[in-house]
PQR file of N, CA, C, O and H, with PARSE charges and radii, in Angstrom:
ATOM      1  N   UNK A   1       0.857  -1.172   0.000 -0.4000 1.5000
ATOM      2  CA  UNK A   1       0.000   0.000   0.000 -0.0000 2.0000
ATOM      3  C   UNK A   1       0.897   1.227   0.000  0.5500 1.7000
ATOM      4  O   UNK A   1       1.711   1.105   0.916 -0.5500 1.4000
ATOM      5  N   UNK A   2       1.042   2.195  -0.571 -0.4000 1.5000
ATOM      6  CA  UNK A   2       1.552   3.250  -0.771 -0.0000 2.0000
ATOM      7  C   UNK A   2       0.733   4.615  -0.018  0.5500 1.7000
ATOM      8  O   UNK A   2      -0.415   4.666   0.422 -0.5500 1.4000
ATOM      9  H   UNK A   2       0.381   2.294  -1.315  0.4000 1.0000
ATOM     10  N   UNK A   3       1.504   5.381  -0.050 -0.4000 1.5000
ATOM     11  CA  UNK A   3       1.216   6.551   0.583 -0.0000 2.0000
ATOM     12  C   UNK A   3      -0.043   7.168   0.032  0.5500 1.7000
ATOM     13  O   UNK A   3      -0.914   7.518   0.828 -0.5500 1.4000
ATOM     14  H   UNK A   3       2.437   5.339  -0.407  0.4000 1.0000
ATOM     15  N   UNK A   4      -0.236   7.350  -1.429 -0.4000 1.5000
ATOM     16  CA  UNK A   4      -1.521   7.910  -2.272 -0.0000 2.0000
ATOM     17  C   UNK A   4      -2.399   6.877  -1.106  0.5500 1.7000
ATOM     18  O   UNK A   4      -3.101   7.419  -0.253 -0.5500 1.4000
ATOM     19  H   UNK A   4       0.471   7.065  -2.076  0.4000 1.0000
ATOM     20  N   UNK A   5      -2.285   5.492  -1.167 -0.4000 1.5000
ATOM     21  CA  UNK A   5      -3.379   4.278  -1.323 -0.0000 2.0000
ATOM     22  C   UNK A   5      -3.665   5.058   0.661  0.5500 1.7000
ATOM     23  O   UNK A   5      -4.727   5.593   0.979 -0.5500 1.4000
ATOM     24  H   UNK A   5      -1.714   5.052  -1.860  0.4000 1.0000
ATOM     25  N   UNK A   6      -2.787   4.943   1.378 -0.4000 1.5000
ATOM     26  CA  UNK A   6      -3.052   5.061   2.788 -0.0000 2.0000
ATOM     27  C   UNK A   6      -4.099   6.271   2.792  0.5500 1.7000
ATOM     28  O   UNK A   6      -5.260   6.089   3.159 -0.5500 1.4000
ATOM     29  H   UNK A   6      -1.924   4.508   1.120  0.4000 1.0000
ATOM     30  N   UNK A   7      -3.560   7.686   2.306 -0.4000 1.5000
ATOM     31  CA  UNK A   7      -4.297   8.989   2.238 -0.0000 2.0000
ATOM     32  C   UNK A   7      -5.408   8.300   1.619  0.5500 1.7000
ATOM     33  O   UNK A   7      -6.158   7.879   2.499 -0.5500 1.4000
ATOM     34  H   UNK A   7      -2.617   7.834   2.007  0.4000 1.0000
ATOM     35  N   UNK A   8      -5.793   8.030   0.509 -0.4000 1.5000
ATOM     36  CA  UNK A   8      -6.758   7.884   0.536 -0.0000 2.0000
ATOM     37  C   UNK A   8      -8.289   6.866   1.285  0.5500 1.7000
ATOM     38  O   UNK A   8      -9.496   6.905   1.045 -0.5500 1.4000
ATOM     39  H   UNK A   8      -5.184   8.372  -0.206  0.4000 1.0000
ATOM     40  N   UNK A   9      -7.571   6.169   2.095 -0.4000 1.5000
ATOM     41  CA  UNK A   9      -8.076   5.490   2.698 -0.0000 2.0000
ATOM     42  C   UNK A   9      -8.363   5.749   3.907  0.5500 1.7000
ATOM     43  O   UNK A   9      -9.296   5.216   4.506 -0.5500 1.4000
ATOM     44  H   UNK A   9      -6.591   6.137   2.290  0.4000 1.0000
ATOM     45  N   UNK A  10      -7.659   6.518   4.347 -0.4000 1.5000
ATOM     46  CA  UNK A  10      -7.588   7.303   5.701 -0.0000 2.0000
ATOM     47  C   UNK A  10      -8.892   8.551   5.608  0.5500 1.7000
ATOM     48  O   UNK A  10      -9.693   8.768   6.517 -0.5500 1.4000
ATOM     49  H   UNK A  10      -6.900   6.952   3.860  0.4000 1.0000
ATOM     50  N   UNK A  11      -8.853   9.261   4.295 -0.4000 1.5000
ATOM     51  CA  UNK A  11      -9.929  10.153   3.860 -0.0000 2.0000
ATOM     52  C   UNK A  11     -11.102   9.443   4.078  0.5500 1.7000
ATOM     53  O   UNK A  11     -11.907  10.025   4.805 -0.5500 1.4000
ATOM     54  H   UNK A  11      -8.202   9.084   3.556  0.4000 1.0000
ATOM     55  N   UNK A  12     -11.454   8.271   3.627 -0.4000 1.5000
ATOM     56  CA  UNK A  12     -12.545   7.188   3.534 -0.0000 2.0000
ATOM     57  C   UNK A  12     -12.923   7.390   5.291  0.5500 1.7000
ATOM     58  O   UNK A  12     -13.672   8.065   5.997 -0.5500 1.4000
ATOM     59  H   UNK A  12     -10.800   7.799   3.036  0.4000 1.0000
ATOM     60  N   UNK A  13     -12.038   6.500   5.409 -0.4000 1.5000
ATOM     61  CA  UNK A  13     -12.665   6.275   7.138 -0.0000 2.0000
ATOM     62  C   UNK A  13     -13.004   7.947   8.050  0.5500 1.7000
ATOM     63  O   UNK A  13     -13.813   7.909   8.977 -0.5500 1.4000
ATOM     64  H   UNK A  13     -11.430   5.952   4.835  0.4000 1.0000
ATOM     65  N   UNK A  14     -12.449   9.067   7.753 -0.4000 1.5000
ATOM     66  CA  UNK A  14     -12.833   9.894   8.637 -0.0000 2.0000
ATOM     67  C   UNK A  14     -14.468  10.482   8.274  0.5500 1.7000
ATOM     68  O   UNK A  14     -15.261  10.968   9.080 -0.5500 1.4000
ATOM     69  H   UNK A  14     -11.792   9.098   7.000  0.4000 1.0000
ATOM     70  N   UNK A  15     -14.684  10.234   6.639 -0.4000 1.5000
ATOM     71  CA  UNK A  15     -16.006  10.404   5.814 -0.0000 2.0000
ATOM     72  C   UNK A  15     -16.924   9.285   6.827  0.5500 1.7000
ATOM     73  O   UNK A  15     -17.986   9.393   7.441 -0.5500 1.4000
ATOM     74  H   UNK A  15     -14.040   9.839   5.985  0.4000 1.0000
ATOM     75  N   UNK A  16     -16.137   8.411   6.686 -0.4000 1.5000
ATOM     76  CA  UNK A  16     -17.653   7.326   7.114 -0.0000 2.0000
ATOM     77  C   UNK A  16     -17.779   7.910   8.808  0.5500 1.7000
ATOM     78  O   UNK A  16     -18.820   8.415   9.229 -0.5500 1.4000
ATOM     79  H   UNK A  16     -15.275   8.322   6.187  0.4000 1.0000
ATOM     80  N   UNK A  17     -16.731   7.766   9.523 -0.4000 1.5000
ATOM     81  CA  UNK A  17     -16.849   8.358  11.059 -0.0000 2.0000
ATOM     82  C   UNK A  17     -17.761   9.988  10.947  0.5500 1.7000
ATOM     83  O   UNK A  17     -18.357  10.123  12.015 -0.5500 1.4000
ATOM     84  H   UNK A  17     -15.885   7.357   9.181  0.4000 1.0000
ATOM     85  N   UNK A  18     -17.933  10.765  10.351 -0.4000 1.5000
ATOM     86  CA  UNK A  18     -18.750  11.838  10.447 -0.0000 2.0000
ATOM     87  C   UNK A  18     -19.751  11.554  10.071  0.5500 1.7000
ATOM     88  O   UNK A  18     -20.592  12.447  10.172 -0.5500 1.4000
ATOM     89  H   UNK A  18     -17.449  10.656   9.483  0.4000 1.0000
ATOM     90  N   UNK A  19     -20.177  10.339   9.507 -0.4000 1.5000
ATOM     91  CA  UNK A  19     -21.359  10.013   8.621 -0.0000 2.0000
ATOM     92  C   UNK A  19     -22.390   9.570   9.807  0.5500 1.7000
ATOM     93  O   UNK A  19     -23.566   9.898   9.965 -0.5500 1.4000
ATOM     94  H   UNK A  19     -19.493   9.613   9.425  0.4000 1.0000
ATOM     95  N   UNK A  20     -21.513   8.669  10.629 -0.4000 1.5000
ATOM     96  CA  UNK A  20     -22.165   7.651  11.782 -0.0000 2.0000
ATOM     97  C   UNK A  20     -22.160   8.686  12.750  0.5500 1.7000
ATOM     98  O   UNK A  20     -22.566   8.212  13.811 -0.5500 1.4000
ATOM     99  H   UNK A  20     -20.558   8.402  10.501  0.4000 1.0000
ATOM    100  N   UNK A  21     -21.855  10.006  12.869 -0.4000 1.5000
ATOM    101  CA  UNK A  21     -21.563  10.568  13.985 -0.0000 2.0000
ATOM    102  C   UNK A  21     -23.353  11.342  14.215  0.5500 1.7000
ATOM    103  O   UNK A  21     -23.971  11.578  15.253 -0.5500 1.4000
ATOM    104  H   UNK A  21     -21.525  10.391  12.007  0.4000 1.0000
ATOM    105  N   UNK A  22     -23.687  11.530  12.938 -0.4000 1.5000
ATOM    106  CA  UNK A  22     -25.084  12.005  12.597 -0.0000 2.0000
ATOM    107  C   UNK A  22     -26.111  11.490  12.934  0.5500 1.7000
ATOM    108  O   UNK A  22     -27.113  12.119  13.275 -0.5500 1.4000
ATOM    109  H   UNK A  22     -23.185  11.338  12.095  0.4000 1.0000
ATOM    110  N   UNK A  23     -25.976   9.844  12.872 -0.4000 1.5000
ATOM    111  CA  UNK A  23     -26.779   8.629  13.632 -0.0000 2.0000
ATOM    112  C   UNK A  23     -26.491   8.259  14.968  0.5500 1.7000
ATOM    113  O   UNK A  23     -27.097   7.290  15.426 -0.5500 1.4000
ATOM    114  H   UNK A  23     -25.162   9.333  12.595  0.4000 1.0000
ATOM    115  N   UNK A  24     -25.534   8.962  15.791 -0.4000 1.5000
ATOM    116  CA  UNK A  24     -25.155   8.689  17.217 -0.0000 2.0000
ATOM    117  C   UNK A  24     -27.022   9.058  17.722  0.5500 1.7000
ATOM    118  O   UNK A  24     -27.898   9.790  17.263 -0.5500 1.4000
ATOM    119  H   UNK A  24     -25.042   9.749  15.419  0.4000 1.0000
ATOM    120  N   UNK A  25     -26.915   7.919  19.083 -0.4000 1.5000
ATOM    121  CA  UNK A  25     -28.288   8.323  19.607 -0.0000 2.0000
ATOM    122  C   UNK A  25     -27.860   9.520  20.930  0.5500 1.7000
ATOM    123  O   UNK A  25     -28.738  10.202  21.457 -0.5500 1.4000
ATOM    124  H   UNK A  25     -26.202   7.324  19.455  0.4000 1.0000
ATOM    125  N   UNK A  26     -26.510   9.611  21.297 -0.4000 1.5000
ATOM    126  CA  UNK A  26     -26.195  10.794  21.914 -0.0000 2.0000
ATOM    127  C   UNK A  26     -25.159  11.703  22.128  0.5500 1.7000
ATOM    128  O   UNK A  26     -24.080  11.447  21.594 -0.5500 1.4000
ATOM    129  H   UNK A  26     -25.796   9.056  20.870  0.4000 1.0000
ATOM    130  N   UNK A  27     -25.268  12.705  22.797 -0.4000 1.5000
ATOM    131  CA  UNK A  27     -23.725  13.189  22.616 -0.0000 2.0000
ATOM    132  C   UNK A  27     -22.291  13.031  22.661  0.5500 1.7000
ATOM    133  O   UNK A  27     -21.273  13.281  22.015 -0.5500 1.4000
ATOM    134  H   UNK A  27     -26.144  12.913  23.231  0.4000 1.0000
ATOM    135  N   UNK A  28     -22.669  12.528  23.666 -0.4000 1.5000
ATOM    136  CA  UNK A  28     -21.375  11.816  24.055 -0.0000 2.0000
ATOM    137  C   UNK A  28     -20.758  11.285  22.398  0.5500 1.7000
ATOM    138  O   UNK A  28     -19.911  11.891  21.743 -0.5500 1.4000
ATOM    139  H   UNK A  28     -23.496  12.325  24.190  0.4000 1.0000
ATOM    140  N   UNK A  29     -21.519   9.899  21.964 -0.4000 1.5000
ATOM    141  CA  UNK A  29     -21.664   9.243  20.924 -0.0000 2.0000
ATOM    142  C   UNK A  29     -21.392   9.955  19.665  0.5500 1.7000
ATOM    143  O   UNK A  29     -20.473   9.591  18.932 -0.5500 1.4000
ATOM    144  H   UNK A  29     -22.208   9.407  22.496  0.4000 1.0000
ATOM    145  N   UNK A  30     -22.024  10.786  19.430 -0.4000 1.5000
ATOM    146  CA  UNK A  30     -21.563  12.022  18.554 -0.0000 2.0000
ATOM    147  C   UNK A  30     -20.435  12.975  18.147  0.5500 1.7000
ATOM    148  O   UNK A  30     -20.089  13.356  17.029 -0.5500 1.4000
ATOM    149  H   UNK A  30     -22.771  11.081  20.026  0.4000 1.0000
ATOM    150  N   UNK A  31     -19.802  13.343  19.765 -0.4000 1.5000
ATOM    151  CA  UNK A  31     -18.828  14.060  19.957 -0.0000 2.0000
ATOM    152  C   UNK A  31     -17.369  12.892  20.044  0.5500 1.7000
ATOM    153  O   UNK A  31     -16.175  13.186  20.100 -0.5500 1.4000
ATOM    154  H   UNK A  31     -20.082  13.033  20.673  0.4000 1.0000
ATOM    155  N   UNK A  32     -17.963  11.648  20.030 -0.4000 1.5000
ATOM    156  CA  UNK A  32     -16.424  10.973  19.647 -0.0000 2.0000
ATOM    157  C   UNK A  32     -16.061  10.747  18.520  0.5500 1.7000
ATOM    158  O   UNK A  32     -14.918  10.926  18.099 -0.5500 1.4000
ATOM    159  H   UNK A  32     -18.933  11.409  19.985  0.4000 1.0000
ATOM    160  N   UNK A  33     -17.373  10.158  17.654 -0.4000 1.5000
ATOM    161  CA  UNK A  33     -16.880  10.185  16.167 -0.0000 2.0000
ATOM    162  C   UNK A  33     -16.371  11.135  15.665  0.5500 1.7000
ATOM    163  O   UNK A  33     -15.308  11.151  15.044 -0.5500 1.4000
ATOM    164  H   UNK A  33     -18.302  10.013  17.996  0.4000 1.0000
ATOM    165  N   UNK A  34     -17.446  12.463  15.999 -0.4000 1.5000
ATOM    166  CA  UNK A  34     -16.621  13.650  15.008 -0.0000 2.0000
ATOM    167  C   UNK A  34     -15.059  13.955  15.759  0.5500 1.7000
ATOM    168  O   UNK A  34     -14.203  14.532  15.087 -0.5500 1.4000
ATOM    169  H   UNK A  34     -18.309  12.450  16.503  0.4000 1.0000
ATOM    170  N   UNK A  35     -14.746  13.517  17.230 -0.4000 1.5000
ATOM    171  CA  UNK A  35     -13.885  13.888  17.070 -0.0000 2.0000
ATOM    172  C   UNK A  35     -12.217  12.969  16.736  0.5500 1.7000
ATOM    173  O   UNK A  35     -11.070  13.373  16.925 -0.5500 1.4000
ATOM    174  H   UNK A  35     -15.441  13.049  17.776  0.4000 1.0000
ATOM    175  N   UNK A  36     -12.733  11.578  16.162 -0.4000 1.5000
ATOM    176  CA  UNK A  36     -12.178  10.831  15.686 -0.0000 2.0000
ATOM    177  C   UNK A  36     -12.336  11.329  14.292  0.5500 1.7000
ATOM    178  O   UNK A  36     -11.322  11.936  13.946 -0.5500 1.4000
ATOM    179  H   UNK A  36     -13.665  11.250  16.008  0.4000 1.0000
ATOM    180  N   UNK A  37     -13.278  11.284  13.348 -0.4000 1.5000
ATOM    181  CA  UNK A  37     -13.205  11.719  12.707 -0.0000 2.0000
ATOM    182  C   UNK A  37     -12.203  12.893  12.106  0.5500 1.7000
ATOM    183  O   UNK A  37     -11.727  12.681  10.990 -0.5500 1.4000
ATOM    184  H   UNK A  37     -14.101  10.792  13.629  0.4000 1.0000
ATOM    185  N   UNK A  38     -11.866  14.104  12.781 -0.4000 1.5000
ATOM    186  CA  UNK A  38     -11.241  15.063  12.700 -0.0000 2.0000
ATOM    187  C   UNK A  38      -9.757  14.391  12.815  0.5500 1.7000
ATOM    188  O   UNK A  38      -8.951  14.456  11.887 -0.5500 1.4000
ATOM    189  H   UNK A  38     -12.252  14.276  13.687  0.4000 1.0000
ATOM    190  N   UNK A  39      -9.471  13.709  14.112 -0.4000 1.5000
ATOM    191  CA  UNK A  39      -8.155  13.319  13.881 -0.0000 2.0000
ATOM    192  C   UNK A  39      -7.641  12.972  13.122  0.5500 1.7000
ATOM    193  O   UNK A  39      -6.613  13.514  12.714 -0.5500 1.4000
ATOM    194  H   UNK A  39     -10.126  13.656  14.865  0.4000 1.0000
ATOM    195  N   UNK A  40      -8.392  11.434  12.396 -0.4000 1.5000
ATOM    196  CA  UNK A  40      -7.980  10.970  11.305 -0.0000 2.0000
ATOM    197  C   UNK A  40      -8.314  11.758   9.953  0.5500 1.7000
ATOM    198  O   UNK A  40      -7.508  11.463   9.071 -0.5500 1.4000
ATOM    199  H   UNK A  40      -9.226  10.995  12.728  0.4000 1.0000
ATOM    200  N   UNK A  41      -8.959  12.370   9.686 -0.4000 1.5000
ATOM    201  CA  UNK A  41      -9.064  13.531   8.869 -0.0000 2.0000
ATOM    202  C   UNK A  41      -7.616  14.192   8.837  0.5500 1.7000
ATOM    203  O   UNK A  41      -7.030  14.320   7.762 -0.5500 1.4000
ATOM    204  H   UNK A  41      -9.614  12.609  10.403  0.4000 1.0000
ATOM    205  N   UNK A  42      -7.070  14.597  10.005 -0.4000 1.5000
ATOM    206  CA  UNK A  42      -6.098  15.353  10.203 -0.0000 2.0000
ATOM    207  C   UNK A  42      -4.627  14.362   9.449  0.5500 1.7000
ATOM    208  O   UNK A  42      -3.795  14.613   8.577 -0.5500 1.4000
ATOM    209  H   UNK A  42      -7.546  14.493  10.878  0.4000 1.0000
ATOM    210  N   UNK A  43      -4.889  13.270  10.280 -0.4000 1.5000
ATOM    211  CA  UNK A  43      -3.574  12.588   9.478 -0.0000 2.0000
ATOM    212  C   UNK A  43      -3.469  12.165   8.272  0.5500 1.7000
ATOM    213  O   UNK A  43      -2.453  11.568   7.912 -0.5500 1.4000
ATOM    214  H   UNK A  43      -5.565  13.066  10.988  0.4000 1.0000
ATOM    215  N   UNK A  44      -4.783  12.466   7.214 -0.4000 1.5000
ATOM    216  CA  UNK A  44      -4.772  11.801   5.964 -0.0000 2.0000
ATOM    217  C   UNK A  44      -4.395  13.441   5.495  0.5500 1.7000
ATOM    218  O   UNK A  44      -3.811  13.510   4.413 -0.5500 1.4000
ATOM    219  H   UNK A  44      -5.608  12.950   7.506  0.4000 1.0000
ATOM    220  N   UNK A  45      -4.540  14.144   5.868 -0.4000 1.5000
ATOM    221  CA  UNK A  45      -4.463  15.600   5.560 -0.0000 2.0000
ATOM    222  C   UNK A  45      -2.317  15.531   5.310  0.5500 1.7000
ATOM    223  O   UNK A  45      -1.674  15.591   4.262 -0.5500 1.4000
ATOM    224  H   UNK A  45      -5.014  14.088   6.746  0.4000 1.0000
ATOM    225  N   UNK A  46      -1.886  15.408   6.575 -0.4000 1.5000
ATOM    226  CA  UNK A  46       0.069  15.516   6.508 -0.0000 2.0000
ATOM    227  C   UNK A  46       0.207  14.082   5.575  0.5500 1.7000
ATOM    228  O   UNK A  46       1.261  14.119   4.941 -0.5500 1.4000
ATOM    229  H   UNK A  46      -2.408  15.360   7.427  0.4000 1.0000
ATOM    230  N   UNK A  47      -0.641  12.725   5.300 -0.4000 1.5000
ATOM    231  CA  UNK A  47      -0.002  11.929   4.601 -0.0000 2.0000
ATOM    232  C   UNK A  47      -0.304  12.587   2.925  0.5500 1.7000
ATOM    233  O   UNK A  47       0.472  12.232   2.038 -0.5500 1.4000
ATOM    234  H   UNK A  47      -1.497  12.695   5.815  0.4000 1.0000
ATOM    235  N   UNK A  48      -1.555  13.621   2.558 -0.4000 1.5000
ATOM    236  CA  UNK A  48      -1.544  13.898   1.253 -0.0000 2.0000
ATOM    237  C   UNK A  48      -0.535  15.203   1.115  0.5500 1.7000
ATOM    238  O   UNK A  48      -0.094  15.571   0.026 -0.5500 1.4000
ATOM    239  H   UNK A  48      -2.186  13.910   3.279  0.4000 1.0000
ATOM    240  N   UNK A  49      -0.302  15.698   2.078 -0.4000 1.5000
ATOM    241  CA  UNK A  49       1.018  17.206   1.856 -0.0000 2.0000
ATOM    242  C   UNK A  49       2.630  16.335   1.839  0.5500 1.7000
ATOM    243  O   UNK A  49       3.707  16.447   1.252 -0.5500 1.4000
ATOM    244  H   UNK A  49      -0.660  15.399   2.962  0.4000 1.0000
ATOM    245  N   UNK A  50       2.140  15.636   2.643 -0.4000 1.5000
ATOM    246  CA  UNK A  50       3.787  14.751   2.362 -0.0000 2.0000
ATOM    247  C   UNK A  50       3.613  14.234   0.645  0.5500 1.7000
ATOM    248  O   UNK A  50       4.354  14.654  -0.244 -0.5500 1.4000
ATOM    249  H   UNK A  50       1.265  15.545   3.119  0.4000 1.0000
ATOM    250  N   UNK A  51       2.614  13.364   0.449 -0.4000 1.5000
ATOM    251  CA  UNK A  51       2.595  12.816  -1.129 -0.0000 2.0000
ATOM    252  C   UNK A  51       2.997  13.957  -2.169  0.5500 1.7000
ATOM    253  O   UNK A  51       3.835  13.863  -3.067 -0.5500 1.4000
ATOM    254  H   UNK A  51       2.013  13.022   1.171  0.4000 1.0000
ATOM    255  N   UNK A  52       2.082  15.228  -1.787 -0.4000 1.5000
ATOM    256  CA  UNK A  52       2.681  16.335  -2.911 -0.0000 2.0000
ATOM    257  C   UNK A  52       3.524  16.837  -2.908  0.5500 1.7000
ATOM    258  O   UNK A  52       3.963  17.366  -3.930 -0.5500 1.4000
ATOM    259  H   UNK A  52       1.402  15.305  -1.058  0.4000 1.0000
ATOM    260  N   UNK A  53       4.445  16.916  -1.118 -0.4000 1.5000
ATOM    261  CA  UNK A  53       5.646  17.590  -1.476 -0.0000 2.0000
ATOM    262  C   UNK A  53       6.510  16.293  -2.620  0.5500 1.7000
ATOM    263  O   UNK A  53       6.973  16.710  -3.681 -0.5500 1.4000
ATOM    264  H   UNK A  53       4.089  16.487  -0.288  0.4000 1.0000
ATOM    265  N   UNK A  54       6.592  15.349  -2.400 -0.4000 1.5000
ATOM    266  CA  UNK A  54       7.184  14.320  -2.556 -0.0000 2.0000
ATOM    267  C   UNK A  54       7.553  14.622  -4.090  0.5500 1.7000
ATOM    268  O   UNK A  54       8.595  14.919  -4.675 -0.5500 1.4000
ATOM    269  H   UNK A  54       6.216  15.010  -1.537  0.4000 1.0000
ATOM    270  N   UNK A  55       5.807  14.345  -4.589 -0.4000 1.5000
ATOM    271  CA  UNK A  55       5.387  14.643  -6.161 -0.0000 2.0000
ATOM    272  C   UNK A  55       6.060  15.547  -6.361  0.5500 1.7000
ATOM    273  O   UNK A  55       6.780  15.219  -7.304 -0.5500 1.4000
ATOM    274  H   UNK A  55       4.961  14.104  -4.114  0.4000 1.0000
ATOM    275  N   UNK A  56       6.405  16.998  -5.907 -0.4000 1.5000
ATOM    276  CA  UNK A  56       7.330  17.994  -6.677 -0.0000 2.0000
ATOM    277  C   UNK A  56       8.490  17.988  -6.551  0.5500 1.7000
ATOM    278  O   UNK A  56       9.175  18.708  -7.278 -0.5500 1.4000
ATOM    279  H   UNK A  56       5.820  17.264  -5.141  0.4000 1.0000
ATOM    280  N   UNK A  57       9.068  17.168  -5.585 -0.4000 1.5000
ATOM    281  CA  UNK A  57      10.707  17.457  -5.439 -0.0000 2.0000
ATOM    282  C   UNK A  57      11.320  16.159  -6.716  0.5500 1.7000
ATOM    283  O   UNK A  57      12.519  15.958  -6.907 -0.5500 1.4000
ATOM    284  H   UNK A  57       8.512  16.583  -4.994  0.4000 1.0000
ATOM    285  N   UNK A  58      10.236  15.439  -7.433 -0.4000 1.5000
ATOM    286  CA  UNK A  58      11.221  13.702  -8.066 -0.0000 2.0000
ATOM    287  C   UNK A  58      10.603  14.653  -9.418  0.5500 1.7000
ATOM    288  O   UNK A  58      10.775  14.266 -10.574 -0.5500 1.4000
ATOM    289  H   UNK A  58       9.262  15.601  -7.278  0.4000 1.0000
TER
END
């Protein structure tokens, strides 16, 4: 699996975690997905800036 393949997969799962976060029956429940969501959001975010720096320096 490569770096594109991880980012994009990592994008996937923080989509589906905000998705389910909408169907939480409470807050609590709610406020973990989205804020899982966000994290992993966050790390697919430095694995696609790493891929493009990458892409411009080769």
């Amino acid at each position: 699996m490569n770096d594109r393949d991880v980012y994009l997969k990592l994008a996937a799962v923080a989509e589906e975690l905000m998705a389910l976060s909408d169907a939480a029956e409470t807050y609590v429940g709610e406020t973990a997905l989205r804020t899982a969501a966000s994290t992993i959001a966050g790390t697919a975010k430095a694995v696609y800036e790493h891929v493009m720096d990458s892409d411009s320096t080769h």
